[in-house]
Each structure stands twice: as C-alpha cells, then as structure tokens.
N, C-alpha and C positions, 0 to 999 in steps of 0.2 A: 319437694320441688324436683321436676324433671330435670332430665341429662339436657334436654332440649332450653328449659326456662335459664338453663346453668350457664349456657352457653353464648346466651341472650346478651349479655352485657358485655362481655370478650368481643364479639362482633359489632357491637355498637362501637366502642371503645376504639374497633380499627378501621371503622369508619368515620367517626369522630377526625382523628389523625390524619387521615386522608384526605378529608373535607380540607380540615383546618391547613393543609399545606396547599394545597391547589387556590384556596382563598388567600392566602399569604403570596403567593406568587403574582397572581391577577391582580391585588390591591399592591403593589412595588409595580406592577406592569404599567398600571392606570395612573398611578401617584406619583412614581418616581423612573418615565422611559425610558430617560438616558442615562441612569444610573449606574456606573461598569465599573468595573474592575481589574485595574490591569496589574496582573498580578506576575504578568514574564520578570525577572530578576535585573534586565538592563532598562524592562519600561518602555518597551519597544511600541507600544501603541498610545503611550502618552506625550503630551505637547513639552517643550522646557519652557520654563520662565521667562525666556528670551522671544522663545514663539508668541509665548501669551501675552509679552510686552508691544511687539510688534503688531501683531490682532489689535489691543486697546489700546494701540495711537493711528489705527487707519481711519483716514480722513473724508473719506469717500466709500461707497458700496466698492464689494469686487462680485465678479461674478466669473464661476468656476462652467466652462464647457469645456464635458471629459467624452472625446469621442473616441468609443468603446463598441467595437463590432462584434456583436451576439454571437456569431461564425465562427470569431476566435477564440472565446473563453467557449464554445461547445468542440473543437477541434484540436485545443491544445488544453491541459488539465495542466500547465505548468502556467500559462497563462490567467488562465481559469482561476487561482489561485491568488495571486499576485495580483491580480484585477480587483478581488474582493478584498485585499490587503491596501492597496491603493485608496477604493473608494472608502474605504473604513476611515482611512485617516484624513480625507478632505472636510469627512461628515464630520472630524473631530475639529475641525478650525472652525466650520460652521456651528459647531456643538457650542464654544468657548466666545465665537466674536459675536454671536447670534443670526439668527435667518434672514436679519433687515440686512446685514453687515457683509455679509458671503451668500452668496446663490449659488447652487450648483445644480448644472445641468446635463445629465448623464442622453449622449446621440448615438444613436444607431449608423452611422454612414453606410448604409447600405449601397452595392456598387450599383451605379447611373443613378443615385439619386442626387438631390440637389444638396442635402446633408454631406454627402463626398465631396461637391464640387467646396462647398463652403472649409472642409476638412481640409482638402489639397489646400486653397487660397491661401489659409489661417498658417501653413508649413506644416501642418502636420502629416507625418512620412507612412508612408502605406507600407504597410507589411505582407509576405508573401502567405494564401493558402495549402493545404495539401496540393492543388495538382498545380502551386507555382504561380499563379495568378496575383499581381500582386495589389489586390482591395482588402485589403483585413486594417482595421485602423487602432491605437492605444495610445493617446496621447490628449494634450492638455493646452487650451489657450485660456490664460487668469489677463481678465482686463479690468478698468475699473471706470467708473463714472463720466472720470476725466478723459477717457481716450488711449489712457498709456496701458500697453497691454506686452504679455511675454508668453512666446511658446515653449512648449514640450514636445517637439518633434513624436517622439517615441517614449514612453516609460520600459526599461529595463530593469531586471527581476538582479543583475548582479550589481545596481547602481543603488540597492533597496537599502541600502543605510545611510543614505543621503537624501534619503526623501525629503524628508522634512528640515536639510538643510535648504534644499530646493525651491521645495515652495515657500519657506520662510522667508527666503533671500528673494525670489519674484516679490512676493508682496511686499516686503521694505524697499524694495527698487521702486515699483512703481507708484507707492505710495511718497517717495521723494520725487523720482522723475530726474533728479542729476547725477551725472559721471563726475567722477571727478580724474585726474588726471597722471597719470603715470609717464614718467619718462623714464624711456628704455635704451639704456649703452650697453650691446652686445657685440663684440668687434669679430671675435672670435666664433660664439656660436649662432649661425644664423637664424636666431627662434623666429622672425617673418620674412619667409623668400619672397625675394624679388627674382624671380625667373620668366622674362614675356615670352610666350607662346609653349609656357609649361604649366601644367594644372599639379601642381607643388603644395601641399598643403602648410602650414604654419604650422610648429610646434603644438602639440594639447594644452601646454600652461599657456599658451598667449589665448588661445579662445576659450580656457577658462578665468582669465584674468579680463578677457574683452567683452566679458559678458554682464562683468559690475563694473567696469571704468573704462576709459578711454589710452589708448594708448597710444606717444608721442614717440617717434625716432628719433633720436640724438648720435647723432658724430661724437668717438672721443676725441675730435681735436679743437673742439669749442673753447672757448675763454670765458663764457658765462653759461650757465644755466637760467634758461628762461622762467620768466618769474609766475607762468601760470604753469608751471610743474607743482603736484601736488606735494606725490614719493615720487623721487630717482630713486631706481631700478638699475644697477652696473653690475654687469656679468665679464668676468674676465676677460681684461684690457688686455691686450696683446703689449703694448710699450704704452708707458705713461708720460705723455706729452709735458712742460711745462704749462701750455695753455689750460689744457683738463685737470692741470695737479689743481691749477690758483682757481679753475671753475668751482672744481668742489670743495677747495678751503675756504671761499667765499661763501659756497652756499650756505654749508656746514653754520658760518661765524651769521647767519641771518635767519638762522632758527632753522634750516631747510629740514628735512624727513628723508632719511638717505640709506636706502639698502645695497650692501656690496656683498656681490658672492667673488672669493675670493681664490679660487684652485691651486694647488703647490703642483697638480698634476691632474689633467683634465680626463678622463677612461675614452669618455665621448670622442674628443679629438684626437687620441694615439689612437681610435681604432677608425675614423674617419682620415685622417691624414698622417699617421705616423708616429711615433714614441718623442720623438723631437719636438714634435710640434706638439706635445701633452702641458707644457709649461706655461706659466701667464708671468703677466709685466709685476716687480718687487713694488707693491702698494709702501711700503715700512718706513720711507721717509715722511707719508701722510698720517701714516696707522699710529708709529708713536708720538706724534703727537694732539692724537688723538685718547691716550692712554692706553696703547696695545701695540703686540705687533704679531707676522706670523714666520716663523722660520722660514727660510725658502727653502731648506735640506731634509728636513724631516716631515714622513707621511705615518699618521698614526695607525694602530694597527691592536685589536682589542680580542682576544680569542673567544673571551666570554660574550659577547658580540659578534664573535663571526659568524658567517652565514655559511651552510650547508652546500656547496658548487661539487659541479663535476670540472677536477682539473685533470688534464693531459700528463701523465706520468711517464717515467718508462717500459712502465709492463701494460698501458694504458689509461684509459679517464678509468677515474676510483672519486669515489664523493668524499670531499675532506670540510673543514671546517678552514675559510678561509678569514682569517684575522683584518685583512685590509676591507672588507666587505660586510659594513657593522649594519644590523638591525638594532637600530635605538629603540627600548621600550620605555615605559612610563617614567622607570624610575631615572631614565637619563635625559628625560622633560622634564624642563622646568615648569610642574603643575598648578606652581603658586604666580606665574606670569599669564595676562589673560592673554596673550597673542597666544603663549601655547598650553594653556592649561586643556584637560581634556584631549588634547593628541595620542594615540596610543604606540603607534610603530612607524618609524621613520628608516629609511635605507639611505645611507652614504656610503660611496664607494670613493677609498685612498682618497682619505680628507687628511687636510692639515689639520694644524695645531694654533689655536690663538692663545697669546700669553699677553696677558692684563701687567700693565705697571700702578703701583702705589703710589706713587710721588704728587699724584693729582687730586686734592683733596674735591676739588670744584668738578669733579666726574664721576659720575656713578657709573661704574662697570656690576651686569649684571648676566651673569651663562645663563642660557637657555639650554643647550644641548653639550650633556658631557657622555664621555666614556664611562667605565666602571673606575675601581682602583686597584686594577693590574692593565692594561692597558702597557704598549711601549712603543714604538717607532723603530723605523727604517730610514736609510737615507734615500735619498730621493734620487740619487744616480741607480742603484739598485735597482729600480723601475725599470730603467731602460737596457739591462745589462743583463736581468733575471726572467726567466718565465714566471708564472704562477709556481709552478710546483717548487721550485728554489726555493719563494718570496716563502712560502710558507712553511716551508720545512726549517729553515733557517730563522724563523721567525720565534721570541723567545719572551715567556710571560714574564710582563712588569709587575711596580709596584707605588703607578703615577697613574692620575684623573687627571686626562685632558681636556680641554675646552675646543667644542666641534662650532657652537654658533653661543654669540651674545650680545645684547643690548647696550648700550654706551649713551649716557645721554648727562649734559651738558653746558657750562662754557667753556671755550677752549680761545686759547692765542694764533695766531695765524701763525705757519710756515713760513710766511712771506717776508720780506723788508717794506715792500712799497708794491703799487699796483705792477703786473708782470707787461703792462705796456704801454710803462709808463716814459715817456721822453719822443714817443710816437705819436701820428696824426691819431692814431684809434685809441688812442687811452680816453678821450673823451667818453668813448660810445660805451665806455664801460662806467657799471656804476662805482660812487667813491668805493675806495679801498678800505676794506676794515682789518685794524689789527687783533682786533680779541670780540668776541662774540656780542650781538646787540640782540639776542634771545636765544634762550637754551635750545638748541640741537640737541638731536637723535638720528643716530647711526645703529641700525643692526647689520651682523656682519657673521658671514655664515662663510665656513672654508672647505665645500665641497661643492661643485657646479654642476656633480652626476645627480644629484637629486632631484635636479629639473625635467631629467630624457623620461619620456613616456614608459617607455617599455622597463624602466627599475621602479617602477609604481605601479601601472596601471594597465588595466587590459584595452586596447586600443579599434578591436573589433568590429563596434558596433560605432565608428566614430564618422565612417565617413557622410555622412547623412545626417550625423547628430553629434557635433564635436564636443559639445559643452555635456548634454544629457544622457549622451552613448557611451558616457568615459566610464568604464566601472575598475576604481580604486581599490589597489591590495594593499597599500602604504599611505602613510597619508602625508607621503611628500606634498603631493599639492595642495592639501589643505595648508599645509603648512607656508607656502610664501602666500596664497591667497588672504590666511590668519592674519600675518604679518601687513598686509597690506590695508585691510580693516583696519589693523591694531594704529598704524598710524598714520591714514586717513582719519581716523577719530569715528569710524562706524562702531559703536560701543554696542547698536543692536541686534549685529551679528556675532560678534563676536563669541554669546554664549553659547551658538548653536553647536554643538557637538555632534558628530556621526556614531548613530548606532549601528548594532551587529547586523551582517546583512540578514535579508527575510530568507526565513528557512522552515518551513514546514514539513514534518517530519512526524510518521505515525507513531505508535507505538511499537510497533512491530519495528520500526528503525533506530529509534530509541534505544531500546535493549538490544538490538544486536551493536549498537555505537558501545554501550558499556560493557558488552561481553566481549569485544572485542578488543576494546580498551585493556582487560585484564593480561590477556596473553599480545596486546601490540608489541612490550621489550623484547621478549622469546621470538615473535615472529618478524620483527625488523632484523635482531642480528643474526636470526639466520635466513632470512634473505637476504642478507646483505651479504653475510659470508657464500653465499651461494652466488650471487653476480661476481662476487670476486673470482672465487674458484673457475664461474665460466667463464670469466675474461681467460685466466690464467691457464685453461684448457685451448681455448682457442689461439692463446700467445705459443701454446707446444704445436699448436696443428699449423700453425705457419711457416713455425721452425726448421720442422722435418719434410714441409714439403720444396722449402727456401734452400737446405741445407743436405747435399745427398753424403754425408758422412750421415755414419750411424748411430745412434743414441748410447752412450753408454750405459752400465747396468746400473748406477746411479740415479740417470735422469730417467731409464725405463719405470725405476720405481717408484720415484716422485709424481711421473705421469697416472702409472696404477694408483698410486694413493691417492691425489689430486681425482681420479674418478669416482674411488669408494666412496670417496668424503664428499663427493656432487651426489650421488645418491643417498648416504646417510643424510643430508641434508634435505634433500626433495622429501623423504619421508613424512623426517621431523613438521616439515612443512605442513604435509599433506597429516601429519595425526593432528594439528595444531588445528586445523582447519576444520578434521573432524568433532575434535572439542567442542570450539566453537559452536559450529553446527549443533552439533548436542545439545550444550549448554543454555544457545538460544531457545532452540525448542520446548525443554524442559521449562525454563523460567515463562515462554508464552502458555503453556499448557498450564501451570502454577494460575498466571494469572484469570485464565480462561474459567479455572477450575473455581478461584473466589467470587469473580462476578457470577459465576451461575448460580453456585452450590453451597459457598459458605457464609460470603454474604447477605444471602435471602432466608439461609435459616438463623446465619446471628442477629438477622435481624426482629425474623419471629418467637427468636429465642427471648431477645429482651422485652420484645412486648408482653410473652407470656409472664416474667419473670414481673414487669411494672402490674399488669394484670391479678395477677395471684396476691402482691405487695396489697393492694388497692384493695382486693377482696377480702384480705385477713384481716387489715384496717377497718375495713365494715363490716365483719363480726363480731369480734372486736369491739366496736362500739354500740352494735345490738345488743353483745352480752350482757356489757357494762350499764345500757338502759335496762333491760330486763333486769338485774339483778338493784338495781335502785327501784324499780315497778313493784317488786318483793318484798323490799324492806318500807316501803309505805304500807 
C-alpha cells in the first residue's frame, strides 16, 4: 500500500469532522434559532421571573418603536455598542411574549424626514453629531392596542442596568393604565418647587416616583388624611402639630400605609441653610407607641461602613474613611424582605438610630437596614460644634448593630383620648374617632433623609431632558424608596425586578490589563497615596517659607530634604510598578496570541493524529485477527 493510499483515510477522517460540525451548526441554526446561552455570571442578557410574569399577563399587543439613527451607532462605537445591547434585549421580551404579543420596530429618523418629525412629537430627544447638529435619535416609544403608551426620551449606556427594570415597569404600567396615589408632607425639604417665573426643576426622586404614581401635596398642619391617599409619604416635619400628630394616628388605626423619613440631623439642610437648621420635629410621642422610637441625641457612625471622603485637615484635605457616611452593602439589607431583597448599596449620611420596644405583642417590628456590629455613635450637638475632621478622629469603634430603617406593621391603640376637635363646630367634618385599630397598619420608617438628594446616589447629567431615563444610578437609594412604594402599594409585579451590573463591554486586551493590574493595585494605591501626601506636605513648606521671612531651622531644612527624596523614591516605585504592569500585560497578550495560533492548532492535530493511529491499530487488529481465524479453517 502507498504512502499516498496511507494517507487516504486520515484525510477523510478530517473531513468527515469538519462536515459533521458545519452540519451540526446549520441543523441547531434551522431547528433551534433562538436558542442562546447566557452564560455572563450575573445573567445580564436574561429576562427575571418577574419580567416573564409580566410578559404573560399583558392583555393587549404592545408594540416597540426604537428610533435609532444609522449616523450614530456609525459615528460613535460607544453607542454603536449599547445600541446592539439594547436591541438584543427587546428581541428578548419578543423572544419570551411571542411576535403576536410585542412588535418591534427599529426607525431611521433621518433628519427632514417625516420619521424625525414623528420622533420629536413621540418626545423623543435628539442628540448632537460630530459637527454639533443636533438630529442623531436613541430612544423608545412602547404603546399598546389600547392607546396607553410611554417614552424613552433617550437610552443611556450608564442607566444600562436598569434596562430591563425600565421596560418591565413601562409594560406593567401600561398594561394596567392606573396610578395610584402618593401623598407627599415635606415641610422642610422642598422635593417640588413652587417658584413662578423660575424654570426650578423638582427633586429626581419626585419624577422618578411620578412616573409610576401620582403625587398629592399635603400641609403638615391637616387633621385628616384624605382617604384617597394610597402611601403617605413624610419627610421631616419641622414641628409636629397636634392636628397632624391625631391625622396620622388616625390614619395609622384605619389600616393607612405610612412611610416616615425621620432625620436626627438633616446634611442637606445644614448645608442649604445652616447647622441649626439640620434638625427635625421629636416624632417619639407617636413613634413609641407605635412600638419604637428614635434618640433625638445620637447620630450613628460605623467605620466598617465608612466611606472613603476628602476631609479638610490641618496640613490639608487627606482622604480618610469617614464613619458617619455609611455605604450599606447586602449584608445590612434585609434580603429576606421583598421591598428590599435584591438591593446591593445603599448611602446614608449621619442617620439615626431606631430602637424597637418588646412590650407589644400585637406588632411585628422588622429591620430592613442595619449597621454592622461595631458600629457606635456620637451626640448630636457634636455636629454642630465639630468639623469633619474632629467628628472622625474622635470617633471610636463599637460593639452595637443599630437599626438604620424598618417595617412595623400592625394593630395599635391611639395616642389620643377622644377626637382632637372635639367640643368644636369641625369635629363633625371629621370622621368618628378610633381608639385602637379597625385593620392592621404599616409604617416603614427610615432615619436618614440624605438618601433622597440626587447628587449622594446618582449621576444627574443627562437629566435635564430626561428626568426619569437620564438618571444613571451609582446607589440604589432610589430604588430603594421607589421598592418601598411598590412594596406597599401591593405591585407584587415589580417588585422582583432587580438592577443588574451596568453594560460594559470590554476586550480582551482590557480584561488582562484589569487583572494584571489588579495584582499590584495595593503596591500602587499606597504609594500613590503616600505620594499625594507627601505633595500636599511639600506644598504645605513652600507656603510656609514664603508666608514666613524667618528662616528654617536645620531641623525643618531636613525634613524638607527628606520629604523630597521620599517624593522621588516614590515617583520611581510608581513608575517601576507601571513598568511591570506594562510588561506583564504584554507578556500574558503575546501567551495568548501564541496558543490561538500555534499550540492550539497543532493540539489540535495532535489529537486527531493520536484518534487516527488509535482507529488504524484497531483495524489491523481486527484484519489480523480475521486473517488468523481464515487459517485455522
């Protein structure tokens, strides 16, 4: 047999293999299209339960027009990007409700056509090209059968982990069609201005809160609560009225749904009007007996929760870890609560403390947000008497879990004796008086009111155009009172929509420099950081001496030399750290470069040789073995 006839069946063999994968591909193509796989670690391209719950109770067709200008995903590759991340996941709701259920229809808005004119109408916000023109379009109007329909001004790429809370909440919206009703007592912080002939915006939590409900103004000085409030909404009372105490011990004792943000000290308002003015009205006559109450003296303060700040020292700002300025993570959510299950980072700044009483068997007190257990507090005059840098130096690890927000729910006895006006003409216009509850209440009750300001959550940027869709969240304070307000309103079918990680597309080549950097990141933060020190600390002598015409002693001359070496031993360190890096990248891309060319193509024909040879000794093998039975006949 020739080398050539030898050879014959090796080649078949890896064309065989070849065939057979290219037919396995096209029969899964033809068979099974939409077949995929999402194999990202957080799921990032798959729908929740909750989405898919929502999909198979829409009651009417919807129909998706995404106008999307060719111009800008060819002029921008960040867009370009996110656009096909976008449409991927709409095709995913139509994938799951089916094609009769969702249409989607992807428009060019081309500028002066009639597609643009319908774009602008619909609100969707024109975006600027290279030379500033502003016709480039990215955005979304979801309507349905019935008429009721919701925009997306604009899709942004840092708002990308809320997509799919986004669009899940459009289609439950308008696949109900009703608001329901939020009443709002804010005495203190103005969340909707009323300023005439000022273009004043409202807070970002009111027009993300006005975008799934309605929202009513209330005076704290009423004596009822109207009875088409769904949740009351109260943000730190400035003084608490009699009339408003019996409003909401009333409501409370009629089953009401009652959220109170409750401050010991407000950041928001000491930096808008003053350290004095940082205080609210002592809830504590209502609170305990409601089963709780909150210090009015103590602001808690958690190190292993503090947040990373530049405070003003005396040799200058230094970045310290500030204990009153807590970044809540998972494990100080209550996961097992659906208002906050699924929340991951929460910012409270100098929140109180709620403390729960036992003596109430008929109340169920449940925390939603604690500290760790070292945690400790400060008094609350201290605020007004210390800087930053004091509050923290002075500040001194515990070994107490406080309670920052929790649920309360309910019957309870009134405060009261008898109606509060009663023996007056208006005691009529009130409804009878209750002394203990005619259905169980719910109070949640959170003791930090900086949660709310935009700028400690969220980036505000892209808002003025797009208040609700332009908000792109770094905390998920807002998720968290908008949770809360689902939670009870009784929308059970938003509730599990959860925020995934934002979109982030990223080579490989960025990948491995993210992990090789990651190795020497401790090495290269503390000595950048020692090096900002040291340059403050160089710059703090170059003031000195030019502030001060006495001359340096030979002490501080040396401290200055030293304080120099040490800025250059440090720039080095930097600069070899960098080299590494550099190196190291290169080396592991050139590694990699090296297997897709060179080692995986021949491990590859290594084992076909290796299955081939197997296969051929097996078939002589059993020639032998015929042969030698052909003999013994």
């Amino acid at each position: 047999m020739t080398n050539k006839n030898k050879s014959f069946p090796l080649i078949i063999f890896i064309l065989l293999i070849v065939v057979i994968f290219l037919s396995l591909n096209i029969t899964v193509r033809l068979l099974l299209p939409s077949l995929k796989f999402d194999m990202t670690t957080s799921q990032k391209y798959s729908l929740s339960p909750s989405s898919q719950k929502i999909l198979s109770s829409l009651t009417s067709p919807v129909q998706i027009k995404l106008y999307l200008s060719n111009a800008l995903t060819q002029e921008n590759p960040a867009y370009a990007n996110y656009a096909q991340f976008v449409t991927r996941y709409l095709r995913k709701y139509q994938q799951i409700a089916g094609a009769d259920k969702i249409k989607i229809e992807i428009i060019d808005p081309k500028p002066f056509s009639s597609a643009e004119e319908d774009a602008k109408k619909a609100g969707i916000k024109a975006l600027s090209d290279t030379s500033g023109q502003s016709n480039l379009y990215f955005g979304a109007v979801i309507s349905n059968a019935l008429g009721k329909s919701a925009v997306i001004p604009n899709f942004i790429a840092a708002r990308s982990g809320y997509l799919e809370n986004d669009i899940s909440r459009i289609l439950a919206k308008i696949n109900t069609g009703s608001h329901k009703n939020i009443g709002l007592v804010s005495p203190q912080l103005p969340l909707i201005t009323h300023a005439y002939g000022q273009s004043i915006p409202n807070w970002a939590i009111v027009a993300q809160i006005q975008n799934d409900y309605n929202i009513i103004e209330l005076s704290d000085r009423i004596s009822q609560i109207p009875t088409n409030i769904d949740v009351l909404l109260v943000i730190n009372i400035t003084k608490l009225s009699p009339l408003f105490a019996y409003a909401l011990d009333q409501y409370v004792l009629r089953g009401g749904k009652l959220i109170i943000i409750s401050d010991i000290y407000s950041e928001k308002k000491a930096a808008d009007k003053g350290k004095l003015s940082a205080f609210t009205a002592n809830l504590n006559p209502l609170f305990k007996n409601w089963g709780f109450s909150i210090p009015q003296d103590k602001i808690v303060g958690d190190r292993n929760l503090g947040e990373l700040t530049q405070i003003n020292t005396s040799i200058g700002p230094q970045t310290k870890n500030y204990p009153y300025w807590l970044l809540l993570n998972p494990e100080q959510i209550n996961q097992d609560n659906s208002a906050t299950q699924g929340l991951n980072q929460i910012r409270f700044k100098s929140s109180g403390m709620i403390v729960p009483k036992d003596d109430n068997t008929q109340i169920k007190f449940t925390p939603l947000l604690t500290t760790t257990s070292h945690a400790n507090w400060s008094n609350s005059d201290s605020f007004i008497k210390q800087d930053q840098a004091e509050l923290e130096n002075k500040f001194k690890e515990g070994n107490e879990q406080y309670i920052l927000g929790a649920e309360i729910e309910g019957k309870f006895f009134s405060s009261f004796s008898k109606n509060i006006l009663a023996g007056t003409p208006s005691e009529k216009k009130l409804p009878p008086y209750l002394p203990y509850s005619i259905a169980p209440g719910k109070i949640i009750i959170l003791a930090d009111s900086d949660f709310i300001v935009a700028e400690n959550w969220a980036d505000t940027s892209s808002t003025p155009n797009n208040p609700v869709y332009g908000l792109a969240p770094i905390y998920d304070n807002g998720s968290l009172l908008l949770r809360l307000l689902d939670y009870l309103t009784g929308k059970e079918d938003v509730l599990g929509l959860h925020n995934s990680e934002p979109f982030n597309i990223k080579t490989v080549g960025e990948n491995i420099y993210s992990q090789t950097f990651n190795k020497y990141a401790n090495a290269y933060s503390q000595a950048q950081f020692e090096l900002n020190q040291r340059q403050l600390l160089a710059q703090t002598y170059a003031k000195a001496t030019q502030q001060v015409f006495t001359p340096l002693t030979a002490q501080q001359i040396k401290e200055v030399e030293n304080n120099k070496q040490r800025i250059l031993e440090l720039q080095q360190e930097i600069n070899k750290l960098a080299y590494l890096i550099k190196e190291e990248n290169i080396q592991k891309l050139s590694q990699i470069t090296d297997y897709n060319i060179i080692y995986i193509p021949l491990l590859t024909i290594f084992l076909i040789l290796i299955i081939y040879l197997i296969i051929q000794k097996r078939a002589q093998k059993r020639i032998g073995e015929i042969a030698n039975e052909l003999r013994s006949n």
